[in-house]
N, C-alpha and C positions, 0 to 999 in steps of 0.2 A: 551594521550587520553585514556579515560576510554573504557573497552569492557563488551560486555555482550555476550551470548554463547546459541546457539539452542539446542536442543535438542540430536543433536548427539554430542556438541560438538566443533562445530563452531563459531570462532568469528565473531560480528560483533562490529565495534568500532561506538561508539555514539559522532559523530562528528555533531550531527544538520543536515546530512544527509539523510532523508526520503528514497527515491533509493535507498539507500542503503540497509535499512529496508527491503525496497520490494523485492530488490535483494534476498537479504541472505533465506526470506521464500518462493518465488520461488523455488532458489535452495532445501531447505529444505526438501519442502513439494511439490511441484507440480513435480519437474523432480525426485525428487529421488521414488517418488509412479510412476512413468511412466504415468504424466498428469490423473491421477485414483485416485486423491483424493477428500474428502469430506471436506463439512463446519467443521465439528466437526474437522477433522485434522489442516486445516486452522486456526481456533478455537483457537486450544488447543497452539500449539506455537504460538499464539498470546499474547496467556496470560500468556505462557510462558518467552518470551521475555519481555513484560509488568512487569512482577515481579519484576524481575532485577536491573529496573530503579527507581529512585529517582523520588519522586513527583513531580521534578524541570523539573527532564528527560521526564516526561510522558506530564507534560503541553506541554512543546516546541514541543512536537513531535507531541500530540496533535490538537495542532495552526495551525503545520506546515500541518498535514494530512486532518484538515478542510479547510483550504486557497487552497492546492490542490484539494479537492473534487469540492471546489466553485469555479473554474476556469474551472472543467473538466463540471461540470454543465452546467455557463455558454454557453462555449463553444460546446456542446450536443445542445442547445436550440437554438443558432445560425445556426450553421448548417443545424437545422432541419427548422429554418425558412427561410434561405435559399436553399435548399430544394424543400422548397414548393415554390417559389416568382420562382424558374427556372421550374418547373413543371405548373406553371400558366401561364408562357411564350411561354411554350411549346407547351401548350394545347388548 
């Protein structure tokens, strides 16, 4: 498996893995600033990571990051509309 590397240095192997992605810039960036970081740091090894890959890499991962968003969507809009349908019950 191919790897690509953050910015300090660290692997992350691009296995069609998404998690793992999220993983690796977590650790990165959000625990190594002590939960104190900005857009621009999130940002910047984003597009750091992004470099790395192959056009082939960026689409899948792509796909892979819009099919998740479209589910967390979803699933937000559900919720909320059930939500409301037990607060109308309630009330």
């Amino acid at each position: 498996m191919r790897s690509i590397k953050t910015t300090s240095g660290t692997a992350v192997v691009l296995d069609g893995d998404l998690l793992a992605i999220h993983e690796a810039l977590y650790q990165e960036v959000t625990v190594k600033k002590d939960l104190n970081r900005s857009y621009e740091d999130m940002n910047r090894e984003i597009k750091h990571l992004i470099a790395q890959m192959t056009a082939e890499e960026q689409q899948a991962y792509l796909l892979d990051s819009l099919f998740m968003g479209q589910n967390r969507y979803e699933n937000d809009l559900a919720d909320a509309y059930f939500r409301k349908l037990k607060k109308t019950e309630e009330g």
